[in-house]
TORGU-380273 format. One record per residue (C-alpha): residue number from 1; x, y, z. Coordinates in steps of 0.1 Angstrom, whole numbers. Example, Ala and Ser with C-alpha at 12.3 -4.5 7.8 and 13.67 -1.06 7.14 Angstrom:
2
seq c1 c2 c3
1 123 -45 78;
2 137 -11 71;
//
This chain:
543
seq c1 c2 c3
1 449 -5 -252;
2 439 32 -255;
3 415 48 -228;
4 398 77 -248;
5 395 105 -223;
6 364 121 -238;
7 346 119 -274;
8 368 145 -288;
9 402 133 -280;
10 410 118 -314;
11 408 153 -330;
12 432 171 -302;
13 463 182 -309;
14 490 187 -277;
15 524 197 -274;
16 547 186 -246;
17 574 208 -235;
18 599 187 -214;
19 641 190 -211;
20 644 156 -199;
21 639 131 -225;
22 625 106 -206;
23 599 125 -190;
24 589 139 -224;
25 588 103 -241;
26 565 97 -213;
27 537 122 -216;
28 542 120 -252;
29 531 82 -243;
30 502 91 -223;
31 487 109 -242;
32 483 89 -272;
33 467 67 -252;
34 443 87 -241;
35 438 88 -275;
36 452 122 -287;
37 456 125 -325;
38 485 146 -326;
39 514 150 -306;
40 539 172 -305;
41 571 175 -283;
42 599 197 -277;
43 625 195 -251;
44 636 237 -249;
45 616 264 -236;
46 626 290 -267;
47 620 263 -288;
48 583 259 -275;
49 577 295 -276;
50 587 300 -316;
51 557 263 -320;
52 528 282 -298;
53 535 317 -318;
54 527 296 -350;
55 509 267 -340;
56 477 264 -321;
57 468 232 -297;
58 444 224 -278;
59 464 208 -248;
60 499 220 -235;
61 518 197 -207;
62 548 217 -197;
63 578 215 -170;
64 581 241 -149;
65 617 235 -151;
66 643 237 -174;
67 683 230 -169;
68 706 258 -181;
69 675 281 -192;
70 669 311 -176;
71 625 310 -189;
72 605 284 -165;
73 576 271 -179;
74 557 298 -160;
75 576 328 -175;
76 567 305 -210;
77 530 305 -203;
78 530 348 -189;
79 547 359 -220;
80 522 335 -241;
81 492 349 -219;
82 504 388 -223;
83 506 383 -261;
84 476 365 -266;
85 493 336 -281;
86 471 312 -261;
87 437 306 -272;
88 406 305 -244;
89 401 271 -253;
90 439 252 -253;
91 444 236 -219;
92 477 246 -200;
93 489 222 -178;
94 523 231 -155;
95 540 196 -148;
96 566 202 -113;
97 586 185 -88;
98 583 191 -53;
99 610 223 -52;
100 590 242 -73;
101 556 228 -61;
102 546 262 -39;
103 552 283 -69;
104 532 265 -92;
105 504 258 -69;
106 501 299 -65;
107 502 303 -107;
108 476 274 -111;
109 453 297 -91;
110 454 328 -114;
111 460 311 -155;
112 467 279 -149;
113 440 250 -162;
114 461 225 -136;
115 494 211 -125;
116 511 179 -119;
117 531 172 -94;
118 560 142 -105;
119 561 114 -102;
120 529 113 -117;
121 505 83 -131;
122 485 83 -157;
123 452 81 -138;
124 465 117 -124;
125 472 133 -157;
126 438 121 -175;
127 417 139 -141;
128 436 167 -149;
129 430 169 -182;
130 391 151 -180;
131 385 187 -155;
132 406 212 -178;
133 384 201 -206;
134 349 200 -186;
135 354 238 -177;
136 359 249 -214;
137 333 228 -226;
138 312 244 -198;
139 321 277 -210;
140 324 275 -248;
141 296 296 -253;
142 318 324 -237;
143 349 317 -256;
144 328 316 -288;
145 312 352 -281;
146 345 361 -274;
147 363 351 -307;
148 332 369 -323;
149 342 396 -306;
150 305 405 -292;
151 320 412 -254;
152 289 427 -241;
153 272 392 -246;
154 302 376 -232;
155 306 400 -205;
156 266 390 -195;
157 270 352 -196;
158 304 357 -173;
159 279 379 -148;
160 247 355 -145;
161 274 326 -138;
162 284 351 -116;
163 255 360 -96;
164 238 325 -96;
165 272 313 -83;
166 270 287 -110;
167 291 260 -121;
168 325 278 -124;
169 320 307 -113;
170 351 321 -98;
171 370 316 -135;
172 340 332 -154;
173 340 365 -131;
174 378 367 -139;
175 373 364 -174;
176 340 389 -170;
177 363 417 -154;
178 387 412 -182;
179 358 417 -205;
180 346 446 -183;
181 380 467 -185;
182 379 459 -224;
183 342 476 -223;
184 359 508 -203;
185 334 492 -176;
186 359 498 -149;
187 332 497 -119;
188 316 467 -128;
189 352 453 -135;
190 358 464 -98;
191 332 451 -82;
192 341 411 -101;
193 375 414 -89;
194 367 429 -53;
195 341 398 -53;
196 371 371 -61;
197 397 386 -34;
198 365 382 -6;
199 364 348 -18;
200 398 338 -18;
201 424 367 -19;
202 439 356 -50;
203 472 384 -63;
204 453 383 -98;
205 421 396 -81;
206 441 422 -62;
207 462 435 -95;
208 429 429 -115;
209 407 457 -91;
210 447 477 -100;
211 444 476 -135;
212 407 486 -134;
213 417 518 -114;
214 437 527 -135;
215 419 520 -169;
216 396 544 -148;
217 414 572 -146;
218 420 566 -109;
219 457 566 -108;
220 464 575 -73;
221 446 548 -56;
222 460 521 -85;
223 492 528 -74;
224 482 522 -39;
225 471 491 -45;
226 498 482 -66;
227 525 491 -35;
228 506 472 -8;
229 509 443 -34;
230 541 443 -43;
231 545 444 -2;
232 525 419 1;
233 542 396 -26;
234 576 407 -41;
235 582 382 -64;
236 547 385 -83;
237 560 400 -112;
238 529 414 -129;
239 524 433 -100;
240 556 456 -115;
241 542 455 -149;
242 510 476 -139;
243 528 499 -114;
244 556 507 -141;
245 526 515 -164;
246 511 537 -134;
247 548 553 -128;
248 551 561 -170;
249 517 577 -168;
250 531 605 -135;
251 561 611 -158;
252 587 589 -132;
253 606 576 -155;
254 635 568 -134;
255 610 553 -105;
256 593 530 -135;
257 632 515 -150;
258 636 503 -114;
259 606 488 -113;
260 606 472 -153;
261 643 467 -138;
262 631 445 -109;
263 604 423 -131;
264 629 417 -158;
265 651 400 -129;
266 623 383 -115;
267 620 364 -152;
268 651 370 -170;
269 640 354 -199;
270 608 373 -204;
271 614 390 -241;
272 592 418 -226;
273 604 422 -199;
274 636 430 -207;
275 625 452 -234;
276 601 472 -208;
277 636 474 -186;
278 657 483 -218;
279 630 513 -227;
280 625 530 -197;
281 660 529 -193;
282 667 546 -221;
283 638 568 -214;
284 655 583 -173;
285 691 584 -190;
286 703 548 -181;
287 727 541 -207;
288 747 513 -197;
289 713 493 -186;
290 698 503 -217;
291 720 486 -241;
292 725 460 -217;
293 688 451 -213;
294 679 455 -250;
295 706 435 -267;
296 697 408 -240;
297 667 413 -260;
298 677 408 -291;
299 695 373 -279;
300 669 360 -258;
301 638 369 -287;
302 647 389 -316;
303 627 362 -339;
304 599 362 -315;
305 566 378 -322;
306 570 394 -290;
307 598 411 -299;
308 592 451 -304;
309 612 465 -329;
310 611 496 -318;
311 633 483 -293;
312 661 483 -324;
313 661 519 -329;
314 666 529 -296;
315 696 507 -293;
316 706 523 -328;
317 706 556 -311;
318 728 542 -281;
319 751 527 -302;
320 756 557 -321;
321 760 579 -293;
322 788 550 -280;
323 802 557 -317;
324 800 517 -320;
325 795 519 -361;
326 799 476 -356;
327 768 477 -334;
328 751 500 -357;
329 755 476 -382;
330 743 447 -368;
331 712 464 -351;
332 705 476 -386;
333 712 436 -398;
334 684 424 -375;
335 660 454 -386;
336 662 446 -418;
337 659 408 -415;
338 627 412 -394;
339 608 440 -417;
340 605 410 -441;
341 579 393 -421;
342 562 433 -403;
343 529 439 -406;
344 526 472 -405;
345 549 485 -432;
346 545 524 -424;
347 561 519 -388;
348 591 499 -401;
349 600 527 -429;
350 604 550 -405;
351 625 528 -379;
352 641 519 -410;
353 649 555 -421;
354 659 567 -384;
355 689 542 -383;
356 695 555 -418;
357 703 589 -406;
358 721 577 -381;
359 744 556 -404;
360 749 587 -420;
361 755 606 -392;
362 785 579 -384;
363 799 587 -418;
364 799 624 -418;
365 772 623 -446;
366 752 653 -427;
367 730 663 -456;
368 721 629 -465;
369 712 623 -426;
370 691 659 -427;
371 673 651 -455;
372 660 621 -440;
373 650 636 -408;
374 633 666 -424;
375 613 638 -443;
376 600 623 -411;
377 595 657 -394;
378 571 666 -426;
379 548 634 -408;
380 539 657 -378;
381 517 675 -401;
382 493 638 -411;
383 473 621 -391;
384 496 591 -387;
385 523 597 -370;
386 520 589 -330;
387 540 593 -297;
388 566 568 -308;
389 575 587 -345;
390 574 619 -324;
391 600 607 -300;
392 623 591 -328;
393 619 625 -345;
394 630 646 -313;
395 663 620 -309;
396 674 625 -345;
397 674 663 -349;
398 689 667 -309;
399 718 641 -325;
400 722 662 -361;
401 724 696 -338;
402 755 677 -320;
403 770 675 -350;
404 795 704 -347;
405 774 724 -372;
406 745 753 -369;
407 713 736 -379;
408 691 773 -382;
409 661 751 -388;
410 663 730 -360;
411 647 752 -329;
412 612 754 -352;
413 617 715 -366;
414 615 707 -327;
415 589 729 -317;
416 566 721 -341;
417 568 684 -332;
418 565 694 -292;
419 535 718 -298;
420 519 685 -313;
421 529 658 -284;
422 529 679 -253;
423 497 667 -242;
424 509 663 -207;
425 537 663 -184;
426 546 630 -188;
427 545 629 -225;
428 567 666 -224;
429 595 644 -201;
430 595 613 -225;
431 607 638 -256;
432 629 656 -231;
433 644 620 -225;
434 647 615 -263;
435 668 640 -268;
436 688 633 -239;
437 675 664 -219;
438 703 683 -242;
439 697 717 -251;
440 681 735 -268;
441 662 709 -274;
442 648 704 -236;
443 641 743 -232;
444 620 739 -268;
445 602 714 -257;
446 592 725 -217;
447 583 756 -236;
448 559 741 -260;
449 543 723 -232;
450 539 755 -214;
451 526 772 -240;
452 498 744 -246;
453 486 747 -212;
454 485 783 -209;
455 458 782 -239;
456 442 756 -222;
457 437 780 -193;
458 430 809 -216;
459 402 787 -228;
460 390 777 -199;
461 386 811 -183;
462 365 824 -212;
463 342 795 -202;
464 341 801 -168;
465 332 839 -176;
466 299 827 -198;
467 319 827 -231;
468 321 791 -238;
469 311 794 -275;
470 348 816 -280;
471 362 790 -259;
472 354 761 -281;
473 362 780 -307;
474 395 793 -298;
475 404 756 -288;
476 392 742 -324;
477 411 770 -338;
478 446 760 -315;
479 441 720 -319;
480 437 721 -359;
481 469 743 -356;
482 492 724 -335;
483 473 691 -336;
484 476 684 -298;
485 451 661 -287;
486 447 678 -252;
487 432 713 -266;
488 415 690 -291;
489 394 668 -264;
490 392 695 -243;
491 376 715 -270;
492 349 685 -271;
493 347 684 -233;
494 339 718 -230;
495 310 720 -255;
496 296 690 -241;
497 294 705 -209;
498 282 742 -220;
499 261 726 -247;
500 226 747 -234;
501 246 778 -236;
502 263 775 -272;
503 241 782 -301;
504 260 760 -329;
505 272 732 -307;
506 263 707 -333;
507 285 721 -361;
508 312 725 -330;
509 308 696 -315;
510 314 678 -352;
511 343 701 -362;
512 357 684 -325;
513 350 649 -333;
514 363 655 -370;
515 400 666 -351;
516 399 638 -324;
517 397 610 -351;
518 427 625 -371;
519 449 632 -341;
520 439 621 -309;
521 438 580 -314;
522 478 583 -317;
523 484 620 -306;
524 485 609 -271;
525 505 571 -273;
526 532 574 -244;
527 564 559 -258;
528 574 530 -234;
529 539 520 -233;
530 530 503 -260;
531 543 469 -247;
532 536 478 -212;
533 497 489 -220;
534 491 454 -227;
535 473 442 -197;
536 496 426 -174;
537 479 403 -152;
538 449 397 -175;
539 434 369 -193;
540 441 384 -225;
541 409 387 -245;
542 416 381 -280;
543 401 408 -308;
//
């Protein structure tokens, strides 16, 4: 006889992710009579991944785990979390023997709704579930301002809970500082996460008061708090996603592959992971880990969501340095196969055109290759193309200038590309890195860079001397030319500031604004970071 757990079973629908059959068939048992109305079950951990991309539930009862897979059910539920595959509301449940108890016990206290130790009755799943279920219910009105996407209303709620030390109030102020850092309300963000350590000193509080730092501009003292955690706790892998984020931002790129290096082996079957690792490999001049860590990529998720393709072209651009035409074509293969289901159409033409060249490249068709590349140099000039194009851009003509032939246009093709991405050291070392650090190409762009910030000093002294007018105007006049987001912003910063002493700083100050929506959104995207922005550690708060 079924035991309905609450009034709103019969309408649930679970998934049970289990490798042993009998365990599965057991849940799967339970929970019908519990009365769930739809079940579903799986026994593999890839397999349960490719349901929750496409599926939604509202209860999820999974091993921790899994014989002959390299993904636990924790590395599952990260990658799920990071992506915001999981909805506020679907309970997560983490089922675990006694080996892997510790472990489990420490994950249920940052995004876990519970866990369940085996053997288990059913009397011990249904309190699990009964309190999972409370807690959303007590906090629907959260989740619902939330999928409305009205965060400053969700962001209050979380706080009074907060501050009245209310029912649950520990979860909400975790998912208030996620709110916060969505708001660029790093302080108050702070202040909720300092608040949960005091309590109880939880690694998500620690790398949540990290993340704020940084989102803060406050890189220095993130990455001290990122080192004493990673001290602290070596195997919390999130821990390495931030501080690889904080080592891409100081232009360390080798530093940062070590570190993507070291969570990919903490969770080998993390699709992201290993794609973070395969990046910033290919990013300090890691070759051999590059291809290594991006084709184990491609095996372990190239029909996941989570799977970036960008990740495709860089392995193009390995393979064709290796001279491997048979990887070429099979990296080309899986492009092509996946740009049937992209969404955004504009960024796989262009990954789809740079392996082109490259193709050609392989078959001696240089003016075929050339005209393609001039093609996606002519995008430097629009208001579309970001850190990632400029990168692939940078690779492509460093590769044609190898090609045993004088490419006269390629010194200006370069620089023009450089003068628009050189926004700051670290963004000058990532198209260094594209090109392999070969020259001319490296010379072109530490030039450009150079150039950049010597008219941002130019500027900058004019303002200082009471001229801040002809700086503003010099830095309009410099941005709309090379489209660099740093003299851009600055140009904006600097009327701001001097705004008493400049006579037209409205038509200034709009001529500003007017540049930063073209070209600063994606002017200033650091390649590698794209994944790696995603906030690691976090709740994910779904737009």
């Amino acid at each position: 006889m079924k035991q309905l757990l609450d009034k709103d079973i019969l309408n649930c629908r679970a998934l049970v992710i289990d490798g042993n059959p009998t365990s599965r068939s057991v849940l799967t048992a339970q929970l019908r009579d519990f009365g769930v109305g739809t079940v579903v079950q799986t026994g593999r951990v890839k397999d349960a991944r490719n349901i929750l991309e496409h599926r939604q539930f509202d209860v999820v009862l999974c091993d921790y785990h899994f014989d002959g897979s390299e993904m636990s059910g924790q590395d599952l539920l990260d990658e799920l979390r990071r992506e915001q595959l999981l909805r506020f509301s679907t309970v997560f449940v983490m089922v675990t023997g006694e080996a892997s108890y510790a472990k489990v016990t420490e994950a249920a206290e940052s995004a876990l709704d519970g866990y369940l130790l085996k053997p288990h009755n059913a009397a011990s799943l249904g309190e699990r579930l009964r309190e999972a279920r409370q807690r959303k219910r007590v906090l629907r009105h959260v989740f619902e301002r939330i999928e409305a996407s009205d965060f400053a209303a969700a962001a209050a709620l979380c706080q009074h809970r907060f501050e009245k030390k209310a029912l649950y109030w520990l979860y909400a102020a975790r998912i208030g500082a996620e709110l916060y850092l969505r708001l660029d309300k790093h302080a108050e963000a702070q202040v909720l996460y300092a608040a949960v350590v005091e309590a109880r000193a939880l690694p998500w509080a620690k790398l949540g008061i990290a993340r704020a730092q940084l989102a803060a501009g406050q890189v220095a003292p993130a990455r001290r708090t990122l080192d004493a955690l990673v001290g602290e706790m070596p195997q919390h892998a999130d821990s390495y996603d931030v501080l690889g984020r904080v080592l891409v931002e100081q232009g360390e790129m080798q530093a940062a592959f070590e570190v993507y290096q070291k969570a990919a082996e903490l969770t080998p079957g993390s699709v992201t992971r290993l794609l973070h690792a395969g990046t910033l490999a290919f990013y300090a001049g890691q070759t051999q880990e590059a291809i290594t860590a991006l084709e184990r990529a491609c095996v372990v998720g190239i029909s996941s969501k989570m799977f970036d393709d960008h990740a495709l072209v860089l392995l193009a651009l390995l393979q064709f340095d290796a001279r491997d035409g048979k990887g070429l074509q099979r990296t080309h293969d899986h492009l092509s196969r996946r740009s049937e289901r992209a969404k955004d159409a504009v960024r796989i033409q262009r990954f789809d055109a740079a392996i082109c060249a490259l193709r050609c490249m392989l078959d001696k068709k240089v003016a075929d290759a050339m005209r393609i590349v001039r093609e996606l140099t002519e995008e430097v000039e629009g208001d579309t193309m970001d850190m990632e194009a400029a990168c692939n851009v940078v690779a492509l003509w460093a590769r044609l200038n190898s090609q045993e032939i004088q490419l006269d246009e390629m010194p200006s093709q370069v620089a023009r590309v450089a003068q628009r991405f050189c926004v700051s050291r670290a963004s000058t070392e990532m198209l260094v890195a594209a090109a392999q650090g070969t020259e001319p190409s490296a010379t072109i762009i530490r030039e450009a860079h150079t150039s950049i910030s010597a008219i941002a000093e130019k500027a900058m002294g004019r303002a200082v001397s009471g001229a801040p007018a002809e700086a503003v105007q010099m830095l309009l006049d410099e941005g709309a030319g090379t489209r660099n987001a740093k003299l851009i912003e600055l140009a904006g910063l600097v009327a701001q500031r001097h705004q008493e002493k400049i006579d037209d700083v409205e038509s200034l100050t709009a001529a500003a604004r007017e540049l930063m929506q073209r070209y600063c959104s994606k002017g200033a995207q650091l390649m590698g970071a794209r994944s790696g922005g995603r906030a690691a550690g976090g709740m994910r708060l779904r737009a």
